[in-house]
C-alpha positions as CSV (number, residue, x, y, z in Angstrom):
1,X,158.4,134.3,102.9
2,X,156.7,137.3,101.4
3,X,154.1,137.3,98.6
4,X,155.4,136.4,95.0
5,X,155.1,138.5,92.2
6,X,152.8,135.7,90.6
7,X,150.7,135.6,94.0
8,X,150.2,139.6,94.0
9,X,149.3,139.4,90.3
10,X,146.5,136.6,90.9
11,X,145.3,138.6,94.1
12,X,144.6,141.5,91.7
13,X,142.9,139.2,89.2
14,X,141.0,137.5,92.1
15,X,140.2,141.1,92.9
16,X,139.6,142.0,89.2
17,X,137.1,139.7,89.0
18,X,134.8,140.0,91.8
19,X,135.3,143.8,90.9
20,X,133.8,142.8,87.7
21,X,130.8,141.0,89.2
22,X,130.2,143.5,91.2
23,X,129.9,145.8,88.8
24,X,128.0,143.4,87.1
25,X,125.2,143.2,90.4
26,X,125.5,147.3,90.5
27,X,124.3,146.9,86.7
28,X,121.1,145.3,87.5
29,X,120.1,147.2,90.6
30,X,120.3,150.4,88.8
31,X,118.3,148.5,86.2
32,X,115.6,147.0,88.4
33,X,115.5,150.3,90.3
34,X,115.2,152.4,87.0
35,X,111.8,150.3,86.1
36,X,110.8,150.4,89.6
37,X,110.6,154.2,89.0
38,X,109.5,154.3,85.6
39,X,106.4,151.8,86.4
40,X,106.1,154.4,89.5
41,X,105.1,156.8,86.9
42,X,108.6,158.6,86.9
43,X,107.7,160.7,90.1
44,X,110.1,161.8,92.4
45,X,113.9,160.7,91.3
46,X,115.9,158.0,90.9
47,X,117.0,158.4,94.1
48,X,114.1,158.3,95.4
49,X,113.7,155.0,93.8
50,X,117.0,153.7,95.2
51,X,116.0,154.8,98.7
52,X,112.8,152.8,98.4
53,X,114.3,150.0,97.1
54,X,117.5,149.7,99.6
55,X,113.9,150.1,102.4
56,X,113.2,146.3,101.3
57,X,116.0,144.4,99.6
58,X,119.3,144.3,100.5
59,X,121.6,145.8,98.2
60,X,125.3,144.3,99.1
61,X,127.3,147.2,100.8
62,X,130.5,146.4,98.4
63,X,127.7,147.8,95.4
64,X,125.8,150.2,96.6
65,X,128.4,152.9,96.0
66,X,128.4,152.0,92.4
67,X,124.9,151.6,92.3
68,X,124.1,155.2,93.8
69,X,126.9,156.6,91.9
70,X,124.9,154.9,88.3
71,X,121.5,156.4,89.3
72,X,122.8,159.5,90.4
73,X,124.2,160.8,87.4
74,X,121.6,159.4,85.3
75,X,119.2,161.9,87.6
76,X,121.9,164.1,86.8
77,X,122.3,164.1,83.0
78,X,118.9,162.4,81.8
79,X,117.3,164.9,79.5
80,X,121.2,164.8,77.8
81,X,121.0,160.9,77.6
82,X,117.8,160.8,76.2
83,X,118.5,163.3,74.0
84,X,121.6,161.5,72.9
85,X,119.9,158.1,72.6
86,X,117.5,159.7,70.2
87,X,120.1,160.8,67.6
88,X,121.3,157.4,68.0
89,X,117.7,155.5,67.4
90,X,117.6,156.8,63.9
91,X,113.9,156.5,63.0
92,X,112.9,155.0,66.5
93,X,110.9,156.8,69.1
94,X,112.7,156.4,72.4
95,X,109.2,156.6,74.1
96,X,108.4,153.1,71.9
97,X,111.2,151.3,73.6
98,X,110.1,148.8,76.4
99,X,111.3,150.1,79.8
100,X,113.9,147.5,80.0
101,X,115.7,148.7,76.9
102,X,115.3,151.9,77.8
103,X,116.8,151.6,81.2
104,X,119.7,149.3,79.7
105,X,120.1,152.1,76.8
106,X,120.5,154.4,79.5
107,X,122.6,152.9,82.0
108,X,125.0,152.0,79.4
109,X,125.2,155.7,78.0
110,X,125.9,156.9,81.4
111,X,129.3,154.4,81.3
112,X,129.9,155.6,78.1
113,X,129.7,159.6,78.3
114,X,130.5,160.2,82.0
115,X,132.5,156.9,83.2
116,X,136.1,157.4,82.4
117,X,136.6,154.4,84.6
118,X,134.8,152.3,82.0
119,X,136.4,151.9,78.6
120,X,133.9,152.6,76.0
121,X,133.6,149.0,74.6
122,X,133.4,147.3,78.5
123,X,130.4,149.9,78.6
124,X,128.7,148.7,75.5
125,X,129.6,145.1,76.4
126,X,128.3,145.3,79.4
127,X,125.1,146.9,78.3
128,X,124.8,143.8,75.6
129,X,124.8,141.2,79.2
130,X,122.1,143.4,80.7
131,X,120.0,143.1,77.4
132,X,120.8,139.1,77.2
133,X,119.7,138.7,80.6
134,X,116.3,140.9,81.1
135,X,115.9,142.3,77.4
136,X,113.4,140.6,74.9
137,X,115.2,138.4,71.5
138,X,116.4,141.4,69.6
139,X,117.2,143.4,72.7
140,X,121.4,142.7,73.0
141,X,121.5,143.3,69.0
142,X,119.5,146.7,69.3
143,X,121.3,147.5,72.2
144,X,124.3,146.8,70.8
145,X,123.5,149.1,67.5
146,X,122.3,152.0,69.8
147,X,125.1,152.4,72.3
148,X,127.6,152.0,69.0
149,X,126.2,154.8,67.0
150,X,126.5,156.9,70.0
151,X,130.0,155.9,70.7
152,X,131.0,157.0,66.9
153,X,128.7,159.9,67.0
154,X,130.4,160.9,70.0
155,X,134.1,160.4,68.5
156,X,133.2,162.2,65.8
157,X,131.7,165.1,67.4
158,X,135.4,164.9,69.5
């Protein structure tokens, strides 16, 4: 009787993984929600937005934790992101970016400077799936470049 070490280890992988989707669905909500309240013309917050959004589509309850706790410290730490993206665009104006890379840029700085649950290069990672799946052609690439300079930057600065 009792589970086997082998059938607790694939339980936690089983769990792992639809973790990891999760995740993955909390990813895009934030995202669709964050252009939901940009193409609002940024009033009110992203809350705000969330709480609109969760009015007509059905956010799964297992993700709507992590999808809260995304938005929430992105309304929290914005003008810090931003201003961290910028030294991270080089020459780029952040304002020039198309609201999807924006909101991807964003979401996956928040993983990376205030997510300790989210190893640095899962954050980037998953940023680059975001950018594959809504971004333009060079999106994943840009993305990819972006969230890596901050990453050093941010190792560097300790």
């Amino acid at each position: 009787g009792g589970m086997t070490v082998a059938g607790g280890q694939e339980a936690r992988e089983r769990l792992g993984r639809r973790e990891r989707i999760d995740r993955a669905r909390a990813r895009a909500w934030a995202l669709q929600i964050h252009y939901r309240w940009e193409s609002g013309g940024g009033g009110g917050t992203l809350r705000d937005a969330l709480v609109e959004t969760t009015a007509t589509r059905r956010i799964a309850q297992r993700r709507l934790p992590m999808v809260r706790s995304l938005l929430v410290r992105l309304d929290e730490n914005l003008t810090e992101i931003d201003r961290a993206l910028a030294g991270a665009l080089d020459n780029w104006s952040f304002n020039r970016l198309s609201s999807i890379d924006r909101g991807v840029l964003r979401i996956g700085a928040v993983e990376l400077l205030y997510d300790d649950e989210v190893p640095p290069k899962v954050a980037i990672q998953e940023a680059i799936r975001l950018a594959e799946a809504y971004g333009g052609n060079d999106s994943p690439r840009f993305v990819n470049g972006v969230l890596d300079a901050l990453y050093k930057r941010r190792v560097a600065d300790g």
